[in-house]
N, C-alpha and C positions, 0 to 999 in steps of 0.2 A: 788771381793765381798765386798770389805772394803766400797764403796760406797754404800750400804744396812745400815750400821752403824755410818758411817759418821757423819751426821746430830744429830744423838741420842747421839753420843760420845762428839758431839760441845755442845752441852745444857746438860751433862750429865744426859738424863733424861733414862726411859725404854721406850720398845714398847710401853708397854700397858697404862703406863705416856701419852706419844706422844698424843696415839689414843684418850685417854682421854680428854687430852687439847683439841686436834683437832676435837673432834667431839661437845664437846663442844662448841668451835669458830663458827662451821659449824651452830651449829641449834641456836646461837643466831643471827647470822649475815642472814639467815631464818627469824627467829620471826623479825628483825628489816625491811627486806625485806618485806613482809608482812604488815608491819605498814605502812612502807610509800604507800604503794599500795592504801591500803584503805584509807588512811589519804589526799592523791592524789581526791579521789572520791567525798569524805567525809569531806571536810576541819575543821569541828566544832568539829569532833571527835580526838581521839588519838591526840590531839596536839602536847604534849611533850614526847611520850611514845617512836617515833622514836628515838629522838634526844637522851635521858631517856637512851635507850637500845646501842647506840651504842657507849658510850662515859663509859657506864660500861664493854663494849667487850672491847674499848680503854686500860681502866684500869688493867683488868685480863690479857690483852696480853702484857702489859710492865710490870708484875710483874716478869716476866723471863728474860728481855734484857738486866739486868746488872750480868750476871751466865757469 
């Protein structure tokens, strides 16, 4: 069972920490999915919002990789 815990024990975070981050990660890297979709169709639109959004997932997700 220790591999249930593993992961959370390596970033000493909680569950609910975890789901947190991760649902977090989830719905930006969504919203940035989305942008280029339309940005795809639409070129004059969202120009920088893609790039905008996923270079701030960048940020938020290496605010943990030195723990």
């Amino acid at each position: 069972m220790k591999y249930l815990t593993k992961h959370l024990e390596e970033h000493n975070i909680s569950y609910f920490e975890h789901m947190r981050r991760s649902l977090g990660f989830g719905y930006q890297s969504f919203k940035a999915g989305l942008i280029f979709l339309i940005h795809a169709f639409l070129p004059f639109i969202l120009v920088e919002d893609g790039s905008d959004t996923i270079a701030k997932l960048n940020d938020n997700f290496c605010k943990g990789c030195d723990k």
